[in-house]
Backbone bond lengths (Angstrom), bond angles and torsions (degrees), N, CA, C in turn:
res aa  C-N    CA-C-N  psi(-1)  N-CA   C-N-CA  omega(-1)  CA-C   N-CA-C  phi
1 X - - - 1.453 - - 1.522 109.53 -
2 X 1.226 103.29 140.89 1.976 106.87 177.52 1.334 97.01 -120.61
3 X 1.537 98.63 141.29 1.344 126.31 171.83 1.611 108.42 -109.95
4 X 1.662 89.73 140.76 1.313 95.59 -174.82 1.502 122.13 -111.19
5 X 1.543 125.02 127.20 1.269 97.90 -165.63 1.941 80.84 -135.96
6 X 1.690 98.50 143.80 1.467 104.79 -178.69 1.006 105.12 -112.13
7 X 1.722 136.24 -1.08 1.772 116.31 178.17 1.237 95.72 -148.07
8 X 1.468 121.96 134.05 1.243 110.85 165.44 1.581 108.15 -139.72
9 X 1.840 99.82 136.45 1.367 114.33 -174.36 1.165 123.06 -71.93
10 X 1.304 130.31 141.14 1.717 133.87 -179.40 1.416 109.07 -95.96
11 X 0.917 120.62 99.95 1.959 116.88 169.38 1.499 97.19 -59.81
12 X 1.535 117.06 122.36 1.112 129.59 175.40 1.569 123.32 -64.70
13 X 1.858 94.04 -34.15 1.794 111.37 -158.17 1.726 80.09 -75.60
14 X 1.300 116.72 -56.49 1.417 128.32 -157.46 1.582 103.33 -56.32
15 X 1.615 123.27 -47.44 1.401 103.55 170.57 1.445 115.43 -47.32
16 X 1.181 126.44 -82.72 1.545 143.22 157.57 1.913 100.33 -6.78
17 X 1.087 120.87 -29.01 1.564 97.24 175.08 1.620 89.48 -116.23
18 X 1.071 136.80 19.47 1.647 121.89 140.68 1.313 109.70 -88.66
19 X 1.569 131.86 -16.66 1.214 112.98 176.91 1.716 113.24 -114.78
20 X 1.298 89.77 37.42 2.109 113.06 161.50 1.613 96.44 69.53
21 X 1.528 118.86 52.94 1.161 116.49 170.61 1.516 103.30 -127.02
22 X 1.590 117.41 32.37 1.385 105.03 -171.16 1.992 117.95 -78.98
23 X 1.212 94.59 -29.78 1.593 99.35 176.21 1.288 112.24 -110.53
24 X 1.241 142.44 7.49 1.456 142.12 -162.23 2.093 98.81 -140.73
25 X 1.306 94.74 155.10 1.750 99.48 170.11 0.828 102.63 -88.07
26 X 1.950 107.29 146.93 1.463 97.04 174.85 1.469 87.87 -113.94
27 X 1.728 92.16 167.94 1.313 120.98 179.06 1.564 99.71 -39.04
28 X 1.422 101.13 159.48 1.438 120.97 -175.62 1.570 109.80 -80.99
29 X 1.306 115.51 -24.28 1.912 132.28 -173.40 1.633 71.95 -83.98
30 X 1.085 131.77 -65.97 1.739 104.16 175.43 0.966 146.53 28.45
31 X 1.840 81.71 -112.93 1.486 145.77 171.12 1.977 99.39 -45.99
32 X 1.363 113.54 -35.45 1.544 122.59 -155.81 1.805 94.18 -82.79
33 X 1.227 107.93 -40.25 1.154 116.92 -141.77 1.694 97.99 -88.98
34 X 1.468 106.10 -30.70 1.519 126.62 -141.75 2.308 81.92 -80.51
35 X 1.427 85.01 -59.16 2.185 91.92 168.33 0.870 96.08 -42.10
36 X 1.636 130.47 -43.67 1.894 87.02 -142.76 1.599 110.41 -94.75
37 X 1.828 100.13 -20.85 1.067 105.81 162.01 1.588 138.47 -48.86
38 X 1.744 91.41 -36.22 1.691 106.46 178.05 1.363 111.19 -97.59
39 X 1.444 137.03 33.08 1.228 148.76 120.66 1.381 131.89 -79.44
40 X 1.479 119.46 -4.22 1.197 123.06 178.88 1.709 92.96 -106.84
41 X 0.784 107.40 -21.08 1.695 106.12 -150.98 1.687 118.72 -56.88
42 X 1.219 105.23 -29.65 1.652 123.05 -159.01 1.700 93.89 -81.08
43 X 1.752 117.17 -24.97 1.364 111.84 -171.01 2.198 91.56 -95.72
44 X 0.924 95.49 -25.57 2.029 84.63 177.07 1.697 113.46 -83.80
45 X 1.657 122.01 1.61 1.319 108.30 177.10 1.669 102.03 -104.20
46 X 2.014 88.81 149.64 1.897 84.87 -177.45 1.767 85.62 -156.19
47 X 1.712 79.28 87.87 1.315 107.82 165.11 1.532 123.73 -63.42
48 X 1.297 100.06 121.02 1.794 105.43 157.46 1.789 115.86 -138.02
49 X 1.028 97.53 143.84 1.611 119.82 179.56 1.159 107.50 -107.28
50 X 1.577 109.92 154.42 1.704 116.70 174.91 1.405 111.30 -161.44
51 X 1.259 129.24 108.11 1.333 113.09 177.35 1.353 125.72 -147.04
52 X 1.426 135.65 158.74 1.344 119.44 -166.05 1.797 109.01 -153.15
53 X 1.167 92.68 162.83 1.621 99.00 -155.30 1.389 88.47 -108.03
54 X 1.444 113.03 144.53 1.711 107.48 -174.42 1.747 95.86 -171.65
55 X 1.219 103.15 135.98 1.759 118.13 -173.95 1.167 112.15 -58.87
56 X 1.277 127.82 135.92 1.815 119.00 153.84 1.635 102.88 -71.15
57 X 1.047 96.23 134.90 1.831 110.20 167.00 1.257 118.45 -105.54
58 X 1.507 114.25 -30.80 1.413 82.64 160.84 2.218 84.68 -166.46
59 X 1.540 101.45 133.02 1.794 88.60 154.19 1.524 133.70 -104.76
60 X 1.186 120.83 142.31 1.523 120.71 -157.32 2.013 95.78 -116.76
61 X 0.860 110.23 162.92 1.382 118.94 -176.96 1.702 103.43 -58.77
62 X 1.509 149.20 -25.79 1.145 128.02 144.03 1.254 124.99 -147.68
63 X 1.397 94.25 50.68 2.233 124.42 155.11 1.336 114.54 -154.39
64 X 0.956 82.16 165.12 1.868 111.11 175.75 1.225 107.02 -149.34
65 X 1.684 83.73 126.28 1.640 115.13 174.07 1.615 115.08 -74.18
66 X 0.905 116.03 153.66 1.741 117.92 -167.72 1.541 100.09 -149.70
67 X 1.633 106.45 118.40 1.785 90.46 -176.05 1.389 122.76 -65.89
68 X 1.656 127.49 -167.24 1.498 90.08 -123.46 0.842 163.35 50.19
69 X 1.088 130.06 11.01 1.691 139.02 164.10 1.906 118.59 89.09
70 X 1.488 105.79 -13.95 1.522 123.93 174.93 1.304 82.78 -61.96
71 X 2.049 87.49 129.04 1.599 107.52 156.71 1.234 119.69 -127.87
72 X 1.259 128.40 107.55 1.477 123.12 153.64 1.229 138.97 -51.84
73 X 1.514 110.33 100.89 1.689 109.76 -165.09 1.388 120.02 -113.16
74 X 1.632 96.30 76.91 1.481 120.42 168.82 1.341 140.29 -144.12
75 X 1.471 143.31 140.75 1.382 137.08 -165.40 1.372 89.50 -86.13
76 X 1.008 125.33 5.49 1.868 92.27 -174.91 1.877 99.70 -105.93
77 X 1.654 90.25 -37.48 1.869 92.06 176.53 1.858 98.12 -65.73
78 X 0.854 115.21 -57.36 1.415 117.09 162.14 1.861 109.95 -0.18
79 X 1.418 87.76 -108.74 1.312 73.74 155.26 1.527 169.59 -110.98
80 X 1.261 94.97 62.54 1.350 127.85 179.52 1.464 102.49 -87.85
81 X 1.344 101.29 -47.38 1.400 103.20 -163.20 1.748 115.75 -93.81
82 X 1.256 111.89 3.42 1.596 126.97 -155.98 2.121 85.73 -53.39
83 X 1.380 101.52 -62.57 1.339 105.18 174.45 1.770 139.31 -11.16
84 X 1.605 88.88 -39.21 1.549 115.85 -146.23 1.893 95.27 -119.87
85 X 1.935 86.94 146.20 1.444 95.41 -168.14 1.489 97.25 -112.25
86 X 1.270 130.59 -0.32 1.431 114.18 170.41 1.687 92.07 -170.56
87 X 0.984 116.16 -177.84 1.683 123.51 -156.91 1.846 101.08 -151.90
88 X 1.475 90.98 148.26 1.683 103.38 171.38 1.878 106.86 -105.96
89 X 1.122 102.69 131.68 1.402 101.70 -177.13 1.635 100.88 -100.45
90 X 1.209 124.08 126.18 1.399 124.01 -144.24 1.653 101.83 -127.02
91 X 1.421 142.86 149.91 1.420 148.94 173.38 1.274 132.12 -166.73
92 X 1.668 93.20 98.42 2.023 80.84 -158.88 2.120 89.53 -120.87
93 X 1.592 96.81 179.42 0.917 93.35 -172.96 1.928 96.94 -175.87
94 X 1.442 104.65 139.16 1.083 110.88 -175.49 1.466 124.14 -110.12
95 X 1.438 100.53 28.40 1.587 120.99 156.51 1.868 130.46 90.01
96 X 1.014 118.44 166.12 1.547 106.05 -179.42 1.545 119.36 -83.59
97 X 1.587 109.40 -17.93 1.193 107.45 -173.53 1.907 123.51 -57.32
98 X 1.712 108.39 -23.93 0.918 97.67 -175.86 1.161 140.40 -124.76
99 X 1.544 83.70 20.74 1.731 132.57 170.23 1.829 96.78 -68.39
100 X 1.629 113.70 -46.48 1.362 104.18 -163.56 1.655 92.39 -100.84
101 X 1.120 131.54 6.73 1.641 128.71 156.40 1.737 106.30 -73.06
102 X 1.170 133.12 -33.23 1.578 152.16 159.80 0.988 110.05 -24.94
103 X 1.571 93.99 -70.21 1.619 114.08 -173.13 1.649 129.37 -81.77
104 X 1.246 106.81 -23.22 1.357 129.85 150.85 1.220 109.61 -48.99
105 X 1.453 130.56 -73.00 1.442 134.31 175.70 1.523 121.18 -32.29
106 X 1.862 104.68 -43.85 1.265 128.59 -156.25 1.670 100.68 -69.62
107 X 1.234 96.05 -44.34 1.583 95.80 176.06 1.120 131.45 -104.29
108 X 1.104 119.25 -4.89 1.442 116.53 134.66 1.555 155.20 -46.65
109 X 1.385 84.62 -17.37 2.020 115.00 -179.12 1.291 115.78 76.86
110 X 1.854 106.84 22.53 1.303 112.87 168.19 1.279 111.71 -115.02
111 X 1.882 109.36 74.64 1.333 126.20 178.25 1.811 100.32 -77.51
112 X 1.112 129.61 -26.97 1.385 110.88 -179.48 1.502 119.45 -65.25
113 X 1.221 104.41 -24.73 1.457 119.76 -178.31 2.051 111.08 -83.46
114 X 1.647 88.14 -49.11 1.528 96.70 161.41 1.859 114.60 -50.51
115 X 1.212 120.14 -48.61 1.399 106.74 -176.77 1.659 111.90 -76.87
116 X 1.198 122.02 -45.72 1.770 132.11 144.70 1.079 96.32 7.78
117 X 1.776 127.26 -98.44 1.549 154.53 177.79 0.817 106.85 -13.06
118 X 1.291 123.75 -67.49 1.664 145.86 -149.17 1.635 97.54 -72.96
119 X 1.635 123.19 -58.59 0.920 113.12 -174.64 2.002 116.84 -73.75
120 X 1.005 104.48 -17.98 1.749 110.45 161.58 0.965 113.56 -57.27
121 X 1.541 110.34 -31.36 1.953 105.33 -162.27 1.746 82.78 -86.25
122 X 1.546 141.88 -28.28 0.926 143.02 -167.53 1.705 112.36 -74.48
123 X 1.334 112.68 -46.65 1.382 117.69 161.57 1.431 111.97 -51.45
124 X 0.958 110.42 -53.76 1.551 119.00 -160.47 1.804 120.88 -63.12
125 X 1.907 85.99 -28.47 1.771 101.50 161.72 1.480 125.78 -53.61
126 X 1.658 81.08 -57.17 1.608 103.42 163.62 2.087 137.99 -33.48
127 X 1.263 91.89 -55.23 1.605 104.18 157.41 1.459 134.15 -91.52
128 X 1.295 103.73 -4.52 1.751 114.47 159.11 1.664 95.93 -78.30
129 X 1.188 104.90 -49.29 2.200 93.36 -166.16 1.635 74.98 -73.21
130 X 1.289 166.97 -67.65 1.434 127.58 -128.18 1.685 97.46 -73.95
131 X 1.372 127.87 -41.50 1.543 128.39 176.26 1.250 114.98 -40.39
132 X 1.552 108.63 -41.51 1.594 114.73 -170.47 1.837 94.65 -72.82
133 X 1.195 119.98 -56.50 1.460 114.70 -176.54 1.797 107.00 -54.08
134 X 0.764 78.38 -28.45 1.986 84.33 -179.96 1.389 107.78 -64.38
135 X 1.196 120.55 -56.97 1.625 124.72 155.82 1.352 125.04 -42.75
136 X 0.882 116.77 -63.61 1.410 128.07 -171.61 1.743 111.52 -52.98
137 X 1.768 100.41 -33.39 1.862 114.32 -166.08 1.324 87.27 -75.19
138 X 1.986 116.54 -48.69 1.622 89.81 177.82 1.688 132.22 -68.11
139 X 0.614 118.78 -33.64 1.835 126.44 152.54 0.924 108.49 -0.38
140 X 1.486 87.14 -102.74 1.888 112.46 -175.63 1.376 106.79 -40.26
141 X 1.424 130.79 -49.30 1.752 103.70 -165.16 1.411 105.55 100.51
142 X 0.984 112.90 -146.70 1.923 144.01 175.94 1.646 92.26 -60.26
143 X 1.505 143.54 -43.89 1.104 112.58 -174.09 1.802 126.33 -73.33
144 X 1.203 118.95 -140.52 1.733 115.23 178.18 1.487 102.54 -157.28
145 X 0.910 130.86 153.68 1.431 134.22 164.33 1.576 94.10 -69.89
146 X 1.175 99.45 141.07 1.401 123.84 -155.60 1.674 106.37 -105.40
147 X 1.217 98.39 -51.07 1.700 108.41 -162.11 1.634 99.86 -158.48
148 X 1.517 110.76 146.94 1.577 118.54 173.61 1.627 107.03 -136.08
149 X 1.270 107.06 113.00 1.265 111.23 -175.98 1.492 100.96 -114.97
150 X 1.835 111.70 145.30 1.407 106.72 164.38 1.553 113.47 -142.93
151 X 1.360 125.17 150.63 1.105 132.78 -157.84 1.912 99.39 -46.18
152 X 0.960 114.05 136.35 1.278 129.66 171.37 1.720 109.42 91.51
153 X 0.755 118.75 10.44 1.586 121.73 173.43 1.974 88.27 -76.72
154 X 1.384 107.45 148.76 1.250 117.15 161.86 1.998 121.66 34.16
155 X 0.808 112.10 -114.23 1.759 127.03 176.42 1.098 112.77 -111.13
156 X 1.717 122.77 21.90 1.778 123.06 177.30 1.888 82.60 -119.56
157 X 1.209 103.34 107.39 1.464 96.42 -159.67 2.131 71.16 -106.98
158 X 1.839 83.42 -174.23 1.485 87.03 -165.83 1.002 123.92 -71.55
159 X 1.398 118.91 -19.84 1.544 110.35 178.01 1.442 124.67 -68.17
160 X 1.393 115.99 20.82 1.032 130.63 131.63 1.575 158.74 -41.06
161 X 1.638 86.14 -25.00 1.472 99.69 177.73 1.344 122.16 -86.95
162 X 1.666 101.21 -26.72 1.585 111.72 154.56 1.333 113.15 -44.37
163 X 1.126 113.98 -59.93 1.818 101.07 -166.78 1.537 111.55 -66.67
164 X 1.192 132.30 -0.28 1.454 164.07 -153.87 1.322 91.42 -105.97
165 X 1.143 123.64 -70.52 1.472 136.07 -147.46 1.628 113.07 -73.84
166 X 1.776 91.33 -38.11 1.738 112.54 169.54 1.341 117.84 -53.02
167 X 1.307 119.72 -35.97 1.278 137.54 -148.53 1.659 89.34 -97.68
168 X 0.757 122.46 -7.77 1.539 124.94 -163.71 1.409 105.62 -125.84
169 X 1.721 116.40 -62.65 1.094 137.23 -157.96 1.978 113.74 -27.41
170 X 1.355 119.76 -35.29 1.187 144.55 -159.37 1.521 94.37 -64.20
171 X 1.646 116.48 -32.05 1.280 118.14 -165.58 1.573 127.36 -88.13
172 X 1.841 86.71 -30.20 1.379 90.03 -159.04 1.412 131.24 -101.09
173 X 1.342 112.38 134.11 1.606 92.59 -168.69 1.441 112.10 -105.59
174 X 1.312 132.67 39.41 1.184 134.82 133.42 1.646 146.86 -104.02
175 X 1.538 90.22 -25.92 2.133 102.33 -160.49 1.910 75.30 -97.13
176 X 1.591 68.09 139.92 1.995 86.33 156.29 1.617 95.68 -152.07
177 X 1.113 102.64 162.32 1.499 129.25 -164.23 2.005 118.71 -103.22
178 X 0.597 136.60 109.97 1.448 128.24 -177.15 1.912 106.23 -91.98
179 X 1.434 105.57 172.38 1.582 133.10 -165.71 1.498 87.96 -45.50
180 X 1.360 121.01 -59.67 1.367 117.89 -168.46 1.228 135.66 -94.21
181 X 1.757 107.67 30.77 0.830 115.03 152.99 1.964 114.30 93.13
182 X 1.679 93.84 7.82 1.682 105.04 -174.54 1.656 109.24 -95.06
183 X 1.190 123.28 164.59 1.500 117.68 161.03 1.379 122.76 -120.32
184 X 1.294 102.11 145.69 1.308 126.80 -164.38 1.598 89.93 -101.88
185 X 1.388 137.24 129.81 1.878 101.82 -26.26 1.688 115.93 -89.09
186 X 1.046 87.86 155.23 1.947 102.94 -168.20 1.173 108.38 -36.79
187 X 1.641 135.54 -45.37 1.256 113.06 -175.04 1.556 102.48 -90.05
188 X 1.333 116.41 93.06 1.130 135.87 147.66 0.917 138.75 -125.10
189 X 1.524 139.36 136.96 1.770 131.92 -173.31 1.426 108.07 -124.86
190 X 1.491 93.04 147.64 1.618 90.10 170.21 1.583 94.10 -135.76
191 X 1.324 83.04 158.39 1.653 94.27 -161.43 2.175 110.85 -143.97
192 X 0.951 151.78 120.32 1.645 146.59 116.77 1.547 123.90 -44.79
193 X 1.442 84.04 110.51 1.878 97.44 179.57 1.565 99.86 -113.16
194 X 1.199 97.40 103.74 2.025 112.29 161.72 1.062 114.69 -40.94
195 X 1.919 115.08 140.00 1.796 91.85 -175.77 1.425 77.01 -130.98
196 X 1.423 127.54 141.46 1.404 121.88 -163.76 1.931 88.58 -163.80
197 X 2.003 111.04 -179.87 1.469 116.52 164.86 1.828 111.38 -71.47
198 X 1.386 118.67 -17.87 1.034 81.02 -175.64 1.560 105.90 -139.17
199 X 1.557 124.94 163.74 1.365 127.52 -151.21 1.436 108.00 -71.77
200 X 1.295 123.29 149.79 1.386 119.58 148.81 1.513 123.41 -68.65
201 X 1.416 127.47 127.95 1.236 125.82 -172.43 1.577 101.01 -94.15
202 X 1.457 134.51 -5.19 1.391 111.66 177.69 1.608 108.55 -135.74
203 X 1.151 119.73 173.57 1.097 133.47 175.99 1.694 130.56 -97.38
204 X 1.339 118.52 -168.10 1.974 113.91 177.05 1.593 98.30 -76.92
205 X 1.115 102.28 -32.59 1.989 113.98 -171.29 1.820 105.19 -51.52
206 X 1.309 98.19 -54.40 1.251 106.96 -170.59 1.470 130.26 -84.86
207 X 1.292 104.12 5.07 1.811 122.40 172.83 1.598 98.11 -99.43
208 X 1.276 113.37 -20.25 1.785 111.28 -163.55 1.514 101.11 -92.44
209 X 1.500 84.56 150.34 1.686 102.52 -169.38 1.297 101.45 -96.77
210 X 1.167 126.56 -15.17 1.316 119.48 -178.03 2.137 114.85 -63.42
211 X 1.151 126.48 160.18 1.398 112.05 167.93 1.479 108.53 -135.64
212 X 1.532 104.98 118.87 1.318 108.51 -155.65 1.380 123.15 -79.54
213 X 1.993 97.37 -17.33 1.477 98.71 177.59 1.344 120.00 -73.44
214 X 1.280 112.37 -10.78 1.580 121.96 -165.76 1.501 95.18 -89.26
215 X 1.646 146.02 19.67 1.142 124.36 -165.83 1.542 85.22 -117.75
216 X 1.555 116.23 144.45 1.056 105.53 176.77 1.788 116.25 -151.08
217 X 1.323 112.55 145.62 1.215 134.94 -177.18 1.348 113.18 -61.53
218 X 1.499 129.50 127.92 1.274 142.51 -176.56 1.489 121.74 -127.07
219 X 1.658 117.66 127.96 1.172 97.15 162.83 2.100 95.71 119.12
């Protein structure tokens, strides 16, 4: 199934605390750069969604069966998902166009603007998966998304997204996948959302070790 989404909002504060401006002002060349970037932005994203609802058949101490014959072969999705009676196989992506605006920047020697982008295309992931959960809550009904697992959390390492991608692949007419397991184009995610009685209390943000406010823009 594709979801369609025609506008998507940029949290301004939230770029600015991916690019380590969450407690401090940033410079005004910033502030300059950060607009003009987020006036172009809405014409370089080319959103597509894909997602599909599919039974657990059975979970084993480190897989899960998925009908159709998809197996998830991991203890951590394992139990992630013990909760959950069937799963959305999920793949979104906010397109190539502004992957090669990135790179444009990059060689130009307008890396401040190049890292800018990058973190927009990162926000912008961000409010496509809350739309997709927004979908999905009306669906289900009475149940909750249960669990959100994504390739590289714990022992669901990435080659995961392949089996992700399969499950999807039939639909989409942009993302393709390479040997090692990357997607074309890079800002893409793939994701399993548990659909079970009771809610998931956290998010991808909050399993990651990375800390985003601490990253910071130079120059």
């Amino acid at each position: 199934m594709k979801l369609n989404i025609d506008h998507v909002e940029i949290d301004r504060e939230r770029v600015l605390k991916f690019l380590g401006y969450g407690s401090k002002k940033p410079p005004s060349i910033i502030l300059k750069k950060l607009e003009e970037e987020l006036e172009k932005a809405e014409d370089l994203l080319e959103i597509e969604v894909l997602y599909r609802r599919l039974k657990i058949v059975e979970t084993k101490e480190k897989a899960v069966l998925i009908e159709g014959g998809a197996v998830i072969e991991s203890g951590y999705a394992a139990e992630e998902l013990a909760g959950s009676s069937s799963v959305y196989a999920v793949l979104y992506t906010v397109g190539q166009k502004i992957e090669k605006k990135i790179a444009e920047h990059s060689s130009s020697a307008e890396m401040i603007r190049a890292m800018i982008l990058d973190k927009i295309g990162i926000v912008a992931l961000d409010f496509v998966k809350e739309r997709i959960k927004e979908s999905i809550s009306r669906e289900i009904g009475m149940l909750h998304i249960s669990a959100e697992i994504y390739p590289s959390q714990g022992d669901f390492d990435i080659s995961n997204q392949k089996t992700i991608y399969e499950l999807l692949s039939d639909e989409s007419n942009s993302i393709s996948i390479n040997s090692s397991s990357q997607f074309i184009p890079l800002k893409t995610v793939a994701a399993i959302f548990g659909i079970g009685e009771t809610e998931c209390s956290y998010g991808m943000c909050d399993r990651c070790e990375s800390k985003c406010d601490k990253e910071t823009v130079r120059g």
